[in-house]
FIGU-685141 format. One record per residue (C-alpha): residue in one letter; x, y, z. Coordinates in Angstrom, 1 decimal. Layout:
% residues N
<rec res="a" u="X" v="Y" w="Z"/>
...
% end
This chain:
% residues 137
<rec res="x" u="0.1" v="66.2" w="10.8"/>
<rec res="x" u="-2.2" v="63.4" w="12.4"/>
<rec res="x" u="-4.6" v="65.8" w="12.6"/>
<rec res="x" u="-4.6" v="65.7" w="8.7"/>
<rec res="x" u="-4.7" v="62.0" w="8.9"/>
<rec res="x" u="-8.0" v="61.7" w="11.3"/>
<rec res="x" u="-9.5" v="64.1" w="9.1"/>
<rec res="x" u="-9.0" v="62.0" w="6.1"/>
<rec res="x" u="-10.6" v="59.2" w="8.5"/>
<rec res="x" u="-13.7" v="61.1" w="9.3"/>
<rec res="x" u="-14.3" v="62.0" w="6.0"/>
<rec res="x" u="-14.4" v="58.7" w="4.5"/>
<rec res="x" u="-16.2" v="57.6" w="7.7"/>
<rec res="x" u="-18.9" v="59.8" w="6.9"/>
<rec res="x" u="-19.0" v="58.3" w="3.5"/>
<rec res="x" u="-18.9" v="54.7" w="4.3"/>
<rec res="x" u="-21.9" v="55.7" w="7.0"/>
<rec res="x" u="-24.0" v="56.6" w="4.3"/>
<rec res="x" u="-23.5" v="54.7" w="1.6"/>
<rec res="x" u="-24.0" v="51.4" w="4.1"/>
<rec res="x" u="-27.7" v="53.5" w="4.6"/>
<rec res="x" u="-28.1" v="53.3" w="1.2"/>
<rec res="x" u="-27.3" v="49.7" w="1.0"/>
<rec res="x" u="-29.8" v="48.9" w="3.6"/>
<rec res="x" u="-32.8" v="50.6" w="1.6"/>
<rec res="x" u="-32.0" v="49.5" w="-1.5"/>
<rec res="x" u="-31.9" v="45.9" w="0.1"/>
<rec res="x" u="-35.0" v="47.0" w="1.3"/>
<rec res="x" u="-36.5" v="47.6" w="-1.7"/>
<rec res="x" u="-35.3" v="44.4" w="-3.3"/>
<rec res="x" u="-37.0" v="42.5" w="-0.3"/>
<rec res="x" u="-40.2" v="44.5" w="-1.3"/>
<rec res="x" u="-40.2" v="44.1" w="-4.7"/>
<rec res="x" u="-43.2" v="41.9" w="-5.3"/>
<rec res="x" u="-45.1" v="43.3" w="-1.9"/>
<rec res="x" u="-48.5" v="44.1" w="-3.8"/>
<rec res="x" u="-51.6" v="45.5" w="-1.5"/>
<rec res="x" u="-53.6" v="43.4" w="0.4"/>
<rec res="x" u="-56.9" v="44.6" w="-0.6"/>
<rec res="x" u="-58.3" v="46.6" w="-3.6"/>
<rec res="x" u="-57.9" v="50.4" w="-3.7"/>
<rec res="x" u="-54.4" v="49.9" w="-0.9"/>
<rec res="x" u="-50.9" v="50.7" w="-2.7"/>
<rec res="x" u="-48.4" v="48.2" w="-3.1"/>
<rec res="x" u="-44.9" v="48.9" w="-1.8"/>
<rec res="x" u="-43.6" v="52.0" w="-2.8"/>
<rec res="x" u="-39.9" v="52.7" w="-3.6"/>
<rec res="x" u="-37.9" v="54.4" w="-0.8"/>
<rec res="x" u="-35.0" v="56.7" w="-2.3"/>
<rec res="x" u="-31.8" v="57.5" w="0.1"/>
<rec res="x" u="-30.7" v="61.6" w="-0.1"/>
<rec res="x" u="-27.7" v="62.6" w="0.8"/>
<rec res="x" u="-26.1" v="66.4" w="1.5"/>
<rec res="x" u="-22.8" v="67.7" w="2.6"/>
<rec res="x" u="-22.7" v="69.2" w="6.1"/>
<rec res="x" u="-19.6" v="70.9" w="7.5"/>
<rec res="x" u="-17.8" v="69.6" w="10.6"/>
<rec res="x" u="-16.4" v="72.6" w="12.2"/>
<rec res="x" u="-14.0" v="70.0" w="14.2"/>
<rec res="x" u="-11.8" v="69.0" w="11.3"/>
<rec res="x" u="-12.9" v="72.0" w="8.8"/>
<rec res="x" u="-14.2" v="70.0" w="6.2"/>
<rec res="x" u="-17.2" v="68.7" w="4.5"/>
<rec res="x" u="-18.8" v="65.4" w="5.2"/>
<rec res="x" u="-21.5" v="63.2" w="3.8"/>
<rec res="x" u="-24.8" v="62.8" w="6.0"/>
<rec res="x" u="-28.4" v="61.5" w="5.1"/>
<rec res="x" u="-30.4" v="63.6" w="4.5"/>
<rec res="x" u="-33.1" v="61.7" w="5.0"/>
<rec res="x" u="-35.2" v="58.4" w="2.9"/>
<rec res="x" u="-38.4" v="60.0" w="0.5"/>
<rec res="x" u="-40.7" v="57.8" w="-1.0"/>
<rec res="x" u="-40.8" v="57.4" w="-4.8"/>
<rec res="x" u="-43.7" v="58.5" w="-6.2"/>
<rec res="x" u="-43.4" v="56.8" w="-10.0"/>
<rec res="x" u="-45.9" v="55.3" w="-11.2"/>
<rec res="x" u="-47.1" v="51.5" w="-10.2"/>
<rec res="x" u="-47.4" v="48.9" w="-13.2"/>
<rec res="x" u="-50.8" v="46.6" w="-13.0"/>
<rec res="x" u="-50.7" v="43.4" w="-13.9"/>
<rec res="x" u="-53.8" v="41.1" w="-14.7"/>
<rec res="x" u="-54.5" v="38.7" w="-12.1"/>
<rec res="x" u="-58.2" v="38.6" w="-10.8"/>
<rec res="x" u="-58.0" v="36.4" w="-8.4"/>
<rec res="x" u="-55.1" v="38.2" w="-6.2"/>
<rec res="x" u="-57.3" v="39.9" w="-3.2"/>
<rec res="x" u="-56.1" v="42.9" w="-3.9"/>
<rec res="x" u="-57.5" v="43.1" w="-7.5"/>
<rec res="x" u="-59.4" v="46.2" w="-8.6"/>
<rec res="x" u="-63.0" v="45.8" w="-10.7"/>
<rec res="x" u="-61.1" v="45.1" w="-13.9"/>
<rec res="x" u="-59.1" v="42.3" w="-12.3"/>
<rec res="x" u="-55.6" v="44.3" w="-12.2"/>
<rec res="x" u="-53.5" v="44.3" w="-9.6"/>
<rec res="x" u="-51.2" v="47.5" w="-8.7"/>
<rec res="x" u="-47.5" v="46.2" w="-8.8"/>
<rec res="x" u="-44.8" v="47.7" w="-6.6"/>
<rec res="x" u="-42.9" v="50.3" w="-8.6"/>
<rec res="x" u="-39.2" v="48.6" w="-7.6"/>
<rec res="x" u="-37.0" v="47.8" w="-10.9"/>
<rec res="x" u="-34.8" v="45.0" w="-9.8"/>
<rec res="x" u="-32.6" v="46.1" w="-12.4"/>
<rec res="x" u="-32.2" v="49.7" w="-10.9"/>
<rec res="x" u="-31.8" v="48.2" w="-7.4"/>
<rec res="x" u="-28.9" v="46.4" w="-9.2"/>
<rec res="x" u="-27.1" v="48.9" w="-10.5"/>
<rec res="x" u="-27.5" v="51.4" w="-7.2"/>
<rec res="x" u="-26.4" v="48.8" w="-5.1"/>
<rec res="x" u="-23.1" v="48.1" w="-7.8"/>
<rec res="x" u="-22.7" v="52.0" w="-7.5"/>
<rec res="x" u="-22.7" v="52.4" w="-3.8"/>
<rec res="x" u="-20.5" v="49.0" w="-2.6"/>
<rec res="x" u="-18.2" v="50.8" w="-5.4"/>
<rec res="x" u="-18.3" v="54.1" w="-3.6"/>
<rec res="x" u="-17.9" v="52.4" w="0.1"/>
<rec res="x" u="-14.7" v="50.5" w="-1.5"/>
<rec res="x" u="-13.3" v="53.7" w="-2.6"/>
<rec res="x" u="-13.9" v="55.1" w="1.0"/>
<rec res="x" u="-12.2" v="52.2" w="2.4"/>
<rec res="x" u="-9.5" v="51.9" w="-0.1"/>
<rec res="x" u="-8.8" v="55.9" w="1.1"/>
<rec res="x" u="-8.8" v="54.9" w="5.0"/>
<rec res="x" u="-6.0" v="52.1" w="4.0"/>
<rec res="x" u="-4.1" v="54.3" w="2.5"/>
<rec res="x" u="-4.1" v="56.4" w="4.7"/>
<rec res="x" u="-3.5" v="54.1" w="7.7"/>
<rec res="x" u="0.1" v="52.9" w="5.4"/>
<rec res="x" u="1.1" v="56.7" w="5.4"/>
<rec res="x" u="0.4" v="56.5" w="8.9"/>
<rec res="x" u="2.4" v="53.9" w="9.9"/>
<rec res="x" u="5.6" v="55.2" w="7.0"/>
<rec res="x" u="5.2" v="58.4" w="9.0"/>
<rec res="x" u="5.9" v="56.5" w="12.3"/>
<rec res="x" u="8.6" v="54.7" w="10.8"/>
<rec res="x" u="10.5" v="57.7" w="9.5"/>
<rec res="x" u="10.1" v="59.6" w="12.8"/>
<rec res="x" u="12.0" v="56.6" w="14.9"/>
% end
């Protein structure tokens, strides 16, 4: 039976692993938001976008979370008009990083939501744990 238990714990491990990853690029990105280029014809700060995919632990027989790895967002940059920025083009527009803060927002909401729910699973099962103990003495 405590094998069950410490496979419950790994699993939401792996899940509070990766979801604090994607906290740390998304806070990232927020930090970045208004990074424009330093001279014409440079990008600004580009998006980075967490993946994740399931990989089977042979040790516990189960399916856990991993990264699988941090891509770059390729959507479009806004300009905005500012001709005297250094990194202004002939027109006088600058290229604007292509980070919504309200996106950030909500992905951020989203993953301290799923790293509660992991926790919130590892408390539980740390109080069947320790009913488990109490029943057997």
């Amino acid at each position: 039976m405590s094998g069950d238990f410490s496979d419950i714990l790994a699993i939401s491990a792996s899940g509070l692993k990766a979801q604090n990853q994607r906290m740390k690029i998304i806070a990232e990105n927020v930090a970045n938001a208004n990074t424009t280029a330093s001279a014409p014809g440079q990008k600004p700060y580009q998006r980075q976008v967490i993946t994740f995919k399931k990989e089977f632990d042979k040790a516990i027989g189960a399916y856990t979370v991993k990264t699988a790895g941090v891509r770059t967002d390729n959507s479009e940059f806004a300009k905005k008009y500012d001709p005297t920025h250094p990194a202004a083009d002939t027109q006088g527009y600058v290229l604007q990083p292509n980070v919504n803060p309200l996106i950030e927002t909500m992905d951020m909401s989203e993953a301290g939501r799923s790293y509660q729910a992991n926790i919130d699973v590892i408390a539980a099962s740390r109080t069947m744990i320790l009913k488990t103990i109490s029943l057997l003495q």
